[in-house]
C-alpha beads as a LAMMPS data file, in Angstrom:
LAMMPS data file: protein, C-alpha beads

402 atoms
401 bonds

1 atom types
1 bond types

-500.0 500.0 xlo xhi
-500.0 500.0 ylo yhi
-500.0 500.0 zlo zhi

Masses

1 110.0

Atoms # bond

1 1 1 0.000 0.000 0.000
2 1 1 1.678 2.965 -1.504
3 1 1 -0.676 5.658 -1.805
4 1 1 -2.526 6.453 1.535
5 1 1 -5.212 9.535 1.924
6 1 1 -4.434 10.278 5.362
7 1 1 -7.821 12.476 6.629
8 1 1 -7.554 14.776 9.638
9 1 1 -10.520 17.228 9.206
10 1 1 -11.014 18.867 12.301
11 1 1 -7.090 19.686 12.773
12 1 1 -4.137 20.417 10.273
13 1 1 -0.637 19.205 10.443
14 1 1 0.295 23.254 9.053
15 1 1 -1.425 24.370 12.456
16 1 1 0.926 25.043 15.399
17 1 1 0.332 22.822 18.117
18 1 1 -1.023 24.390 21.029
19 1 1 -3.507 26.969 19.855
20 1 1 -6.722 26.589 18.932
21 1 1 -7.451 22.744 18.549
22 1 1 -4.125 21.881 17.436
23 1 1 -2.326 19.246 20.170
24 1 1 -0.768 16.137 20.228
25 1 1 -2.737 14.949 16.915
26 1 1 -0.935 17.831 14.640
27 1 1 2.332 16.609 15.610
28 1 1 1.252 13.025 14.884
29 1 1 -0.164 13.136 11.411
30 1 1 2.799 15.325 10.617
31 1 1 5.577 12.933 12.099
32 1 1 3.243 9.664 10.861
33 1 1 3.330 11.556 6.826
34 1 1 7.042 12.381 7.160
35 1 1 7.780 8.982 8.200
36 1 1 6.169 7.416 6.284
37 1 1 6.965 9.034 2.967
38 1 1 10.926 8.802 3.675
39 1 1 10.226 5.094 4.012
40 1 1 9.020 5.106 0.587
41 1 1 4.853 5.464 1.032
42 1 1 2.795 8.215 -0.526
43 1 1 0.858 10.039 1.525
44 1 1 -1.454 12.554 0.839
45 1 1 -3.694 14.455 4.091
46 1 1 -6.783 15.864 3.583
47 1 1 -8.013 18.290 5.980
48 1 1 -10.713 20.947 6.477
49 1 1 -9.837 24.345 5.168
50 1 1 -10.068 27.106 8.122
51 1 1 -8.988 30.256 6.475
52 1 1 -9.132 31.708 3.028
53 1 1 -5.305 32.302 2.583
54 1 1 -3.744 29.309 2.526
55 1 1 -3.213 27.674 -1.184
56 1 1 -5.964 24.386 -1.646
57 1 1 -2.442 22.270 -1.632
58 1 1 0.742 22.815 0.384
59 1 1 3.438 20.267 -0.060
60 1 1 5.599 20.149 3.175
61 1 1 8.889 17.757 3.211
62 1 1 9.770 14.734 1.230
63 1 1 7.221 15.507 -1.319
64 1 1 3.821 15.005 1.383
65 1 1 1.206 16.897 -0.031
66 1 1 -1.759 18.541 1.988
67 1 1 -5.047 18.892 0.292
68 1 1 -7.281 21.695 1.993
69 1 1 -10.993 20.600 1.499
70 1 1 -13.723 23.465 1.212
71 1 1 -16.277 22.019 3.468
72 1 1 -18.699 24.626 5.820
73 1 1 -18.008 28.357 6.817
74 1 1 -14.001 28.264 7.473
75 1 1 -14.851 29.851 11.407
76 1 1 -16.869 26.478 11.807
77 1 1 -15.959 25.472 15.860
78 1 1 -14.841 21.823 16.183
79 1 1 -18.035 21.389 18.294
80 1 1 -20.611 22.327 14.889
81 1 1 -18.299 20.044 12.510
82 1 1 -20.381 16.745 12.614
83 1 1 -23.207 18.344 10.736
84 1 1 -20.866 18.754 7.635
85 1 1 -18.566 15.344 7.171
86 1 1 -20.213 14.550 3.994
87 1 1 -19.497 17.634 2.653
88 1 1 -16.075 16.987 4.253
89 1 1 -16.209 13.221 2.832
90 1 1 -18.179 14.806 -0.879
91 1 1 -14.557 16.974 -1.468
92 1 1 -11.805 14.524 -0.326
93 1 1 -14.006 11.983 -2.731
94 1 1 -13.242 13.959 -5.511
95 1 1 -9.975 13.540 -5.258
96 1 1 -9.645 9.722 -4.374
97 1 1 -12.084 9.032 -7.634
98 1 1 -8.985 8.503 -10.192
99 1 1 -8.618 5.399 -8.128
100 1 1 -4.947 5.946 -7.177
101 1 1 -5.421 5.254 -3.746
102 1 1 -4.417 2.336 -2.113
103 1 1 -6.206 2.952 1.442
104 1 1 -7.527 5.337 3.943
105 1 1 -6.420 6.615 7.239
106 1 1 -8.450 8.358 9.684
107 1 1 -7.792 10.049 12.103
108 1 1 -10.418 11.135 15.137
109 1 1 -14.273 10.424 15.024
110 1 1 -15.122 13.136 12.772
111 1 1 -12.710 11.662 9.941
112 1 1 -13.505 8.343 10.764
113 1 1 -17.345 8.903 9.761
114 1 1 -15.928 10.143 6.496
115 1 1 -13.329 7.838 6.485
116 1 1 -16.379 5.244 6.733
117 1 1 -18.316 6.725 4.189
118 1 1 -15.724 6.793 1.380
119 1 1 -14.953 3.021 2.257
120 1 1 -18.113 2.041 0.414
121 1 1 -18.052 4.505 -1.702
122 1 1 -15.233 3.862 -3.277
123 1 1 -14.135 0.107 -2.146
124 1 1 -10.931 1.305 -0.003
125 1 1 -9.338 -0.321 3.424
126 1 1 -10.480 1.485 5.980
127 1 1 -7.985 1.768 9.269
128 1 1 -8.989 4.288 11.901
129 1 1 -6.672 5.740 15.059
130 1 1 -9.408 7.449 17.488
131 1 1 -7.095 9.594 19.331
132 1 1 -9.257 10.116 22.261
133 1 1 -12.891 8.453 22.954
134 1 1 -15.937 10.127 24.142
135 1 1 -17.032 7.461 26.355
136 1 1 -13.625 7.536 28.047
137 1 1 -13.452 11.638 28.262
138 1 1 -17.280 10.857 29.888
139 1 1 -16.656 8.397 32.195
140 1 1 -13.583 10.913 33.595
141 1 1 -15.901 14.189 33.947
142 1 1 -15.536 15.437 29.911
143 1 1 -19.117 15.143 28.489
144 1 1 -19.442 13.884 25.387
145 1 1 -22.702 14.557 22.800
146 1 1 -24.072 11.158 22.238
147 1 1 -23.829 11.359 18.580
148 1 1 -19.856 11.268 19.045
149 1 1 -19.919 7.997 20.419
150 1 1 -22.667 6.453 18.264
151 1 1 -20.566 7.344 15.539
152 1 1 -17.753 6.077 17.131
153 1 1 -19.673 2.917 17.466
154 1 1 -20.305 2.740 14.024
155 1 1 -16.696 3.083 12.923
156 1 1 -15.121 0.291 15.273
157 1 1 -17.788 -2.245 14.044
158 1 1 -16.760 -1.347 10.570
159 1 1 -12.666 -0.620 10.215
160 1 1 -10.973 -2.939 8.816
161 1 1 -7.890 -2.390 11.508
162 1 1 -7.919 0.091 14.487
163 1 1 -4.918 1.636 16.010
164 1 1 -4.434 1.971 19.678
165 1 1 -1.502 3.842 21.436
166 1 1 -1.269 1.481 24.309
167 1 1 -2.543 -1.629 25.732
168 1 1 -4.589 1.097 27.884
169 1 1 -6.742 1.727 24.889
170 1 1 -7.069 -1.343 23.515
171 1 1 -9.129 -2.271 27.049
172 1 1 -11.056 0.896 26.517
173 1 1 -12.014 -0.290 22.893
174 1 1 -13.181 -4.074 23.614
175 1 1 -14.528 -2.943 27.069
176 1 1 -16.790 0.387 26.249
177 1 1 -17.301 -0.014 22.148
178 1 1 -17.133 -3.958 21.874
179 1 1 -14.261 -3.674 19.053
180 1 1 -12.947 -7.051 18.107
181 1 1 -9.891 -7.908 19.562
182 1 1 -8.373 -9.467 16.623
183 1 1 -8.847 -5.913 14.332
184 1 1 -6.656 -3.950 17.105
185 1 1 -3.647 -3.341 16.484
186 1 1 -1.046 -1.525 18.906
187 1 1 0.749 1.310 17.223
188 1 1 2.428 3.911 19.477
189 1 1 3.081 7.336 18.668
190 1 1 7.119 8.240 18.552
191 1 1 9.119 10.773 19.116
192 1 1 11.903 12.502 17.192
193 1 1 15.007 12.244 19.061
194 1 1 16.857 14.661 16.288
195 1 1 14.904 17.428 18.063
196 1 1 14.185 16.047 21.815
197 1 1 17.274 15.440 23.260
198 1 1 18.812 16.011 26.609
199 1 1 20.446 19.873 26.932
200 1 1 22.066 22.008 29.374
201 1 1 19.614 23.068 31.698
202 1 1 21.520 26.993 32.710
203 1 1 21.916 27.269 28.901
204 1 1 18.068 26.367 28.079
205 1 1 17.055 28.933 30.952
206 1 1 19.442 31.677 29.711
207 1 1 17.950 31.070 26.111
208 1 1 14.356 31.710 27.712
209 1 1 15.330 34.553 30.118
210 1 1 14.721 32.693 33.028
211 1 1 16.157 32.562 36.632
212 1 1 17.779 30.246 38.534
213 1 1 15.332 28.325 41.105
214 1 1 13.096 25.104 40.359
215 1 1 10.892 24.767 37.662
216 1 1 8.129 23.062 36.602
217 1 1 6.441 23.174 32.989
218 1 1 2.995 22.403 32.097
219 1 1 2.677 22.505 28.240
220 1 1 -0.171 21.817 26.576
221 1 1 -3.876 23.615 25.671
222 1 1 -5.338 25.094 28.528
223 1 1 -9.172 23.039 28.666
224 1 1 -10.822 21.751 31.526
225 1 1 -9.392 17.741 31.038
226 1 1 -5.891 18.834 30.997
227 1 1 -5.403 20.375 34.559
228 1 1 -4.118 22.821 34.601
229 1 1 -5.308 23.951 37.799
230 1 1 -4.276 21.213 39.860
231 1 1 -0.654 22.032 38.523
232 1 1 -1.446 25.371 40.356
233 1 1 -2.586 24.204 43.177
234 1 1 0.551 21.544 43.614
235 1 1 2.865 24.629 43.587
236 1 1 1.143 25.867 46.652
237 1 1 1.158 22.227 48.176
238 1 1 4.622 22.244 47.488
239 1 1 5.248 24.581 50.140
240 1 1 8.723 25.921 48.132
241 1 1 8.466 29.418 47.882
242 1 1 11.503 29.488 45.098
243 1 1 9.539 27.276 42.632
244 1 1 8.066 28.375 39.790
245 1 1 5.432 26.746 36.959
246 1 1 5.078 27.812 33.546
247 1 1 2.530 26.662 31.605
248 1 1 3.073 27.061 27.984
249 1 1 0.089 27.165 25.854
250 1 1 -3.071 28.572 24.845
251 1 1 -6.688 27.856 25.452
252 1 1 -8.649 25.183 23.479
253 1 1 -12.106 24.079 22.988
254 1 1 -15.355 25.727 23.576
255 1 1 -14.606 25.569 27.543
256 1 1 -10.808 26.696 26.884
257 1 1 -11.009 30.498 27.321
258 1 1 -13.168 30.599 30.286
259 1 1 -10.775 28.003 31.542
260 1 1 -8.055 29.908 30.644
261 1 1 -9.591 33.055 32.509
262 1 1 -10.423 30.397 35.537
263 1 1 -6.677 29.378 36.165
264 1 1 -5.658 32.727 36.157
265 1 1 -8.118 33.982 38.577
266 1 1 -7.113 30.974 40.577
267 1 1 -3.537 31.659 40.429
268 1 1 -4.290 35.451 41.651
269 1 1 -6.852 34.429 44.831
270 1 1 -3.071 31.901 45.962
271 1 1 -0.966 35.248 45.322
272 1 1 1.072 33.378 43.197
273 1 1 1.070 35.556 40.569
274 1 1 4.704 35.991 40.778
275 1 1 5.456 32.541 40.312
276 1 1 3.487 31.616 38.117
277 1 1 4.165 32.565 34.051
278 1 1 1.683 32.092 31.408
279 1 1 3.679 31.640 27.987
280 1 1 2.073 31.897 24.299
281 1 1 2.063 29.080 22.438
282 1 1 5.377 28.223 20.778
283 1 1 6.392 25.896 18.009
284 1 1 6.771 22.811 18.335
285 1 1 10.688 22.792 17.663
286 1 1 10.645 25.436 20.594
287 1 1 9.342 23.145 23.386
288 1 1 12.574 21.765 23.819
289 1 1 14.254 24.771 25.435
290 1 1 11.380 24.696 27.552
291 1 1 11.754 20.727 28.755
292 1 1 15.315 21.241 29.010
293 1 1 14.707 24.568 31.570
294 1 1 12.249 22.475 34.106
295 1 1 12.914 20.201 36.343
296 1 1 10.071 18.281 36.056
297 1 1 7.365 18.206 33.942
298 1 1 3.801 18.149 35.273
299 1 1 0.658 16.014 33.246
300 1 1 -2.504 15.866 35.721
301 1 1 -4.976 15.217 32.954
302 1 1 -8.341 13.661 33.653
303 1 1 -7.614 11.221 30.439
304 1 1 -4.777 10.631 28.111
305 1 1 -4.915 8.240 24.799
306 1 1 -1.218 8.215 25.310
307 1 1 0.202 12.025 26.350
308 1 1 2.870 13.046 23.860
309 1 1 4.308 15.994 26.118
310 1 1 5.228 13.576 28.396
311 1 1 7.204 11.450 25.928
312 1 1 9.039 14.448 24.699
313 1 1 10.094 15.240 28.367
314 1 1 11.574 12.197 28.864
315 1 1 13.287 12.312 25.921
316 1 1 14.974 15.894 26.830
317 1 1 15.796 13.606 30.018
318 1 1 12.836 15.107 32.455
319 1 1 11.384 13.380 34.698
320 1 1 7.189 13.447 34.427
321 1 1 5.033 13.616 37.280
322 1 1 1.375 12.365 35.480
323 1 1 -2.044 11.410 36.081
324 1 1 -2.092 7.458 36.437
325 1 1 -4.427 7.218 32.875
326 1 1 -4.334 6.256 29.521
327 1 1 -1.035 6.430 27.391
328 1 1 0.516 7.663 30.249
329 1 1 0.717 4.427 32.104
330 1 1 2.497 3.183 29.606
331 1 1 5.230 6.082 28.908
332 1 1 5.771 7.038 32.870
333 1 1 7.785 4.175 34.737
334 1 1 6.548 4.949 38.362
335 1 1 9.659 5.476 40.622
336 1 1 12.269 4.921 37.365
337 1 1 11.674 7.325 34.970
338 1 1 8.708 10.008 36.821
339 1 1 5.779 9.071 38.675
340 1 1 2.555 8.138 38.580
341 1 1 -0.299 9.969 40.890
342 1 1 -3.779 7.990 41.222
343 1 1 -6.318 10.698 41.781
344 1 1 -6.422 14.670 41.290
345 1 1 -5.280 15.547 44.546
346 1 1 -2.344 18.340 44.539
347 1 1 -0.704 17.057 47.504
348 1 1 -0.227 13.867 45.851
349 1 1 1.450 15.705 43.109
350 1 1 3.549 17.931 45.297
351 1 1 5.171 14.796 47.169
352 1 1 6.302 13.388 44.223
353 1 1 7.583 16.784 42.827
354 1 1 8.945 17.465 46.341
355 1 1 10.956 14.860 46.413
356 1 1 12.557 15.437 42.679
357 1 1 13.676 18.802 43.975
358 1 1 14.961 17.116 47.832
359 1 1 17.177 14.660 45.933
360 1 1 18.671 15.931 42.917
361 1 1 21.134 12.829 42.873
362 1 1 17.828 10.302 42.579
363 1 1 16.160 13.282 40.236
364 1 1 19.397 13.084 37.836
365 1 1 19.287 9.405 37.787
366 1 1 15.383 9.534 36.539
367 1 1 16.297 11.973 33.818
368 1 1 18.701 9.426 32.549
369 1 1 16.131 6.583 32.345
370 1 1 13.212 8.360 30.904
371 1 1 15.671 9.442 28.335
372 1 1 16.458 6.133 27.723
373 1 1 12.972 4.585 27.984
374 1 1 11.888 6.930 25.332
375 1 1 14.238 5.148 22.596
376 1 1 11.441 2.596 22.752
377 1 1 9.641 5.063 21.093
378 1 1 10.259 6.279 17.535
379 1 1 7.844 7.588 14.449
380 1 1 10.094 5.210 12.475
381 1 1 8.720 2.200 14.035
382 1 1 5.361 3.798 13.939
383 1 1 5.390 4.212 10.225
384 1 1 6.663 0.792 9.779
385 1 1 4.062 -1.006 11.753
386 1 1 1.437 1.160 10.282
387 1 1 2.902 0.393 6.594
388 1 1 2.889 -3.309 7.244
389 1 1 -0.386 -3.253 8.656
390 1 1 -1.469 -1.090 5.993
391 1 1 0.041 -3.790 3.352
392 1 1 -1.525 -6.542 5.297
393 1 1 -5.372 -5.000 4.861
394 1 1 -4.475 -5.211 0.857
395 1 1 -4.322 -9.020 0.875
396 1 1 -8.263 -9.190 3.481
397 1 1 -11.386 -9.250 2.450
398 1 1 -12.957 -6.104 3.409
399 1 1 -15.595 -5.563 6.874
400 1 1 -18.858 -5.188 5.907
401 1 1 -20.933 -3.261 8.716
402 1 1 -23.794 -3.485 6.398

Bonds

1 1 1 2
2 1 2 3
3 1 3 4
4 1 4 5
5 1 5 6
6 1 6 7
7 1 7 8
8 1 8 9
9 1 9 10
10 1 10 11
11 1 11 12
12 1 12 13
13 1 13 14
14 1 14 15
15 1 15 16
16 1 16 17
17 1 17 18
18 1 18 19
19 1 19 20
20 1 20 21
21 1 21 22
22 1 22 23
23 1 23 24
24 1 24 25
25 1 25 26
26 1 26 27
27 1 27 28
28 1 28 29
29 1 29 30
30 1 30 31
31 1 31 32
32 1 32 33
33 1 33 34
34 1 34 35
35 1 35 36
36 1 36 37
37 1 37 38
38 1 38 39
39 1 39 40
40 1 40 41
41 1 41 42
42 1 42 43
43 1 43 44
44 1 44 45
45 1 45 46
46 1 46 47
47 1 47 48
48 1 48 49
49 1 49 50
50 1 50 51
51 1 51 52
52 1 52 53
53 1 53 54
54 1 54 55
55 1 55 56
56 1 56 57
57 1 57 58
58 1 58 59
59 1 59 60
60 1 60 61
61 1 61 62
62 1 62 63
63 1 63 64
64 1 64 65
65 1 65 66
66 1 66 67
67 1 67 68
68 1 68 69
69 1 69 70
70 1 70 71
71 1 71 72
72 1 72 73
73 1 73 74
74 1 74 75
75 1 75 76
76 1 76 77
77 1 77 78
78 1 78 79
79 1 79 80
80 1 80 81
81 1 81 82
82 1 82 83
83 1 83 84
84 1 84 85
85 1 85 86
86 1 86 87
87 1 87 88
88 1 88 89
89 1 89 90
90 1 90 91
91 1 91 92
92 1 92 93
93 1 93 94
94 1 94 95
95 1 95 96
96 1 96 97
97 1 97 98
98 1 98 99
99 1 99 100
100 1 100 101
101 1 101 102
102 1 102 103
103 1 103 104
104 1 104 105
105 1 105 106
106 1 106 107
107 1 107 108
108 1 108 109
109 1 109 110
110 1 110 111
111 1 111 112
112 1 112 113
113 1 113 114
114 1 114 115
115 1 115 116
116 1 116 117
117 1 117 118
118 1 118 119
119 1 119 120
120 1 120 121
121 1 121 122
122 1 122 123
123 1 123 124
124 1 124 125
125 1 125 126
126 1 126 127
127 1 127 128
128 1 128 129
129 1 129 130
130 1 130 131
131 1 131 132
132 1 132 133
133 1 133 134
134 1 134 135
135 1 135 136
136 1 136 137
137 1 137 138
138 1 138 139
139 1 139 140
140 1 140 141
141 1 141 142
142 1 142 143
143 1 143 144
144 1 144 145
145 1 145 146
146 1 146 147
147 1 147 148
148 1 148 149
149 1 149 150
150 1 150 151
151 1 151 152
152 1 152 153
153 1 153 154
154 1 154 155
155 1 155 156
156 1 156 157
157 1 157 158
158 1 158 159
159 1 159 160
160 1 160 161
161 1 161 162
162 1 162 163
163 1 163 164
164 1 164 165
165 1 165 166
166 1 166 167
167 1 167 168
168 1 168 169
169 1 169 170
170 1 170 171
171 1 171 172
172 1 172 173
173 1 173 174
174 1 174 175
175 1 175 176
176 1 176 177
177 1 177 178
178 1 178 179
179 1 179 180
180 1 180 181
181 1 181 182
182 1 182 183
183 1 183 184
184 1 184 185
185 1 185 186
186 1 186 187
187 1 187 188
188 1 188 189
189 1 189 190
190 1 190 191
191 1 191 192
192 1 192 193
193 1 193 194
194 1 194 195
195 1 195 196
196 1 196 197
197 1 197 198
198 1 198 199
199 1 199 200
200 1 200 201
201 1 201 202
202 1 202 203
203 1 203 204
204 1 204 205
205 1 205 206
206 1 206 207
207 1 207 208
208 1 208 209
209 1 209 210
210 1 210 211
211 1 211 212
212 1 212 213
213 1 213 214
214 1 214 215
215 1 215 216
216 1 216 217
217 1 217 218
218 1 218 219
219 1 219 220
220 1 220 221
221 1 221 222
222 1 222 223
223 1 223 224
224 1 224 225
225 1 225 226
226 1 226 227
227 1 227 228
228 1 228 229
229 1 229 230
230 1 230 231
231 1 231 232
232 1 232 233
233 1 233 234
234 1 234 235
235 1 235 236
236 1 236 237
237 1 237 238
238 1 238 239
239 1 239 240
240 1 240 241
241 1 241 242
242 1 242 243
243 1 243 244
244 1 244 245
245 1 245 246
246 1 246 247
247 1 247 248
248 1 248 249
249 1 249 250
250 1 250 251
251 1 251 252
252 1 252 253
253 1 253 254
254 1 254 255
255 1 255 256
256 1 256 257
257 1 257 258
258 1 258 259
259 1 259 260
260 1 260 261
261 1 261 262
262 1 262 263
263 1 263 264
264 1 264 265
265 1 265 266
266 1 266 267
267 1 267 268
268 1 268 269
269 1 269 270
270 1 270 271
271 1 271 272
272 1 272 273
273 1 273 274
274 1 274 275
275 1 275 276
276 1 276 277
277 1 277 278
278 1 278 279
279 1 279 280
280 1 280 281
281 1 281 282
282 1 282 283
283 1 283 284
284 1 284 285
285 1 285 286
286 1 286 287
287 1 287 288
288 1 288 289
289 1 289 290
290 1 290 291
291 1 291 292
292 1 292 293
293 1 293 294
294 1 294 295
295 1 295 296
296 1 296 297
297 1 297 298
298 1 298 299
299 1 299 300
300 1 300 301
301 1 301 302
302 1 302 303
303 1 303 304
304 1 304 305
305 1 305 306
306 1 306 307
307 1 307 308
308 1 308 309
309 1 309 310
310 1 310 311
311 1 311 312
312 1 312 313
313 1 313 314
314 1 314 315
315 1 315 316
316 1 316 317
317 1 317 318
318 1 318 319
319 1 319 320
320 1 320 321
321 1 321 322
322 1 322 323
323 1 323 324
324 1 324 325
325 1 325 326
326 1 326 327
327 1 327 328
328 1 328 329
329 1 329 330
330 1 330 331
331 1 331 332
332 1 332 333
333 1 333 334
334 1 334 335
335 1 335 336
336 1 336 337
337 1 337 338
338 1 338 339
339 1 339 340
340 1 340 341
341 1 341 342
342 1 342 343
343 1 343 344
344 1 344 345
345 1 345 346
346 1 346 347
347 1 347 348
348 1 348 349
349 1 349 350
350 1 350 351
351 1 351 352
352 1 352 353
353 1 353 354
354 1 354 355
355 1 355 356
356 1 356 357
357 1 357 358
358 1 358 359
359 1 359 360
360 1 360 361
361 1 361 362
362 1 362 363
363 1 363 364
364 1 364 365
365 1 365 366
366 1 366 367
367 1 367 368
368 1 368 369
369 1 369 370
370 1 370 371
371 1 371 372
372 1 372 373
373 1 373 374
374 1 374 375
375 1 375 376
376 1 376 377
377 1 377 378
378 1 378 379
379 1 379 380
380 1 380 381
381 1 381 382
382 1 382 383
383 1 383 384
384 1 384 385
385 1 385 386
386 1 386 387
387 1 387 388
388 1 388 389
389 1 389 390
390 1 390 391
391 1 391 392
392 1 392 393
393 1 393 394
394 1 394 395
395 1 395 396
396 1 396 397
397 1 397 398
398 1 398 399
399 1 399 400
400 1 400 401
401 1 401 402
């Protein structure tokens, strides 16, 4: 399978992670393409267009072409997009007609429904990666609407191979959807260790204009499931007056800004406002100055499919101090590599984090693991499981939901 249309609609790989609704899956369809097409596949994405600058096709490295679909009022929210996947499903069609195609790729439940569509239409593989599912982000406090997870439904009877990130979400997938065990396959994410690397922490901090003192990064979109404010609330648990958070990143969502506006009232009622720094979104290449500058890394999210930020940590050699879910289970060794913290209580957080800071001997010996441990993970391997899985779907007979 050569020629894959790779569909992302609701978020481009040319959007900078961080802002807007652009996360963890821009940098995955972006290092999944790249990798891909240097191990000699052909992918094309297909995405949603969202402004009315951008040419209909921008070709990025190694030749990977991304195809900007017209589909609903460029401004659309996220939330207002399921009403317009056929249109969505009606453009990318159009160009997978000529029958040059060798398989689709979806990404997320809005793609997937189009991604499902376009399978019958057109006779094509189907192999879907969810990213996150509603009925997990429901069952952790993060309401989903019901048509999300019907549709989600739909598309795991019907996919021809699904992707999970961890053994975490394959359990999730048999357990709350009923997928069938034996069209899972495990596929991690990677991470690129030409760019995440361990660095000089004084000459990361001098880069950023930073102090000297302890700190610790949050990085990610500000939205209610990340948690941001428990990371708040562990610096006052903490009970260090020298440390300092950072959390780098920009609201997200429909709930993001007055979550955004939330945290920072939160952060002024503590009188931390000295010691605790907001910071624009920055590119992606960026975030390693700010892994290298912190001492630890803080993740309390209410659900993670698998939590790239905390990969990228460890590979910068930072230790991460996460919420026990998801992905995260698999990437945090509790005790070796960062640590694990059942619950949302700060104080659980703080101990951990406390004792990072108490024994920089044991903290410098973490850093080395996790950057070790996060060799296990590279978007090479990802692309070539996904390619031979890919290859494999050419030689099956096709599911039929019907």
């Amino acid at each position: 399978m050569r020629r894959l249309a790779v569909l992302s609609m609701h978020t481009s790989p040319l959007v900078q992670p961080g802002t807007g609704d652009g996360g963890g899956m821009n940098v995955y369809v972006r290092e999944v393409v790249s990798a891909l097409a240097q191990a000699g596949g052909q992918p094309t994405v297909f995405t949603r267009r969202t402004d009315g600058c951008t040419p209909d096709v921008v070709t990025l490295d190694f030749g990977i072409e991304v195809v900007q679909v017209d589909a609903g009022d460029p401004s659309l929210p996220k939330e207002h997009l399921a009403g317009i996947v056929d249109r969505f499903a009606d453009g990318v069609a159009g160009h997978l007609e000529d029958g040059g195609f060798d398989g689709i790729f979806a990404n997320y439940w809005l793609s997937a429904q189009a991604g499902h569509r376009l399978k019958h239409d057109l006779d094509l593989p189907l192999a879907t990666v969810f990213h996150t599912l509603g009925r997990v982000k429901a069952q952790t406090g993060d309401p989903e609407p019901r048509e999300r997870m019907e549709a989600e439904q739909a598309v795991i009877r019907c996919s021809d191979v699904i992707l999970a990130n961890s053994c975490e979400e394959v359990r999730q997938l048999v357990h709350l959807y009923d997928a069938d065990p034996d069209r899972i396959e495990v596929v991690p994410p990677g991470v690129d260790h030409t760019r995440f690397t361990p660095g000089d922490q004084d000459e990361a901090r001098a880069a950023l204009g930073l102090g000297p003192g302890p700190l610790l990064l949050f990085a990610g979109r500000i939205q209610p499931l990340k948690g941001v404010d428990v990371a708040v609330r562990t610096l006052v648990e903490l009970d260090r007056p020298d440390t300092r958070l950072a959390v780098v990143g920009g609201a997200s969502g429909v709930d993001g800004p007055a979550e955004e506006r939330r945290v920072r009232d939160l952060v002024e009622r503590l009188g931390l406002g000295d010691r605790v720094s907001f910071v624009a979104p920055r590119a992606h290449h960026d975030l390693t100055a700010w892994y290298r500058a912190a001492d630890a890394v803080l993740m309390p999210s209410r659900s993670e499919s698998f939590g790239l930020v905390a990969l990228e940590a460890a590979a910068c050699g930072i230790p991460v101090v996460a919420a026990s879910v998801g992905g995260l289970r698999t990437l945090v060794q509790h005790g070796r590599t960062g640590y694990l913290v059942e619950g949302r209580d700060p104080a659980a957080y703080a101990d951990h984090v406390g004792a990072l800071l108490a024994d920089t001997a044991a903290a410098a010996e973490m850093a080395m693991c996790a950057a070790e441990h996060s060799w296990s993970f590279t978007w090479a391997a990802t692309a070539a499981r996904l390619r031979r899985i890919c290859d494999d779907l050419t030689q099956r007979a096709l599911v039929d939901c019907a």
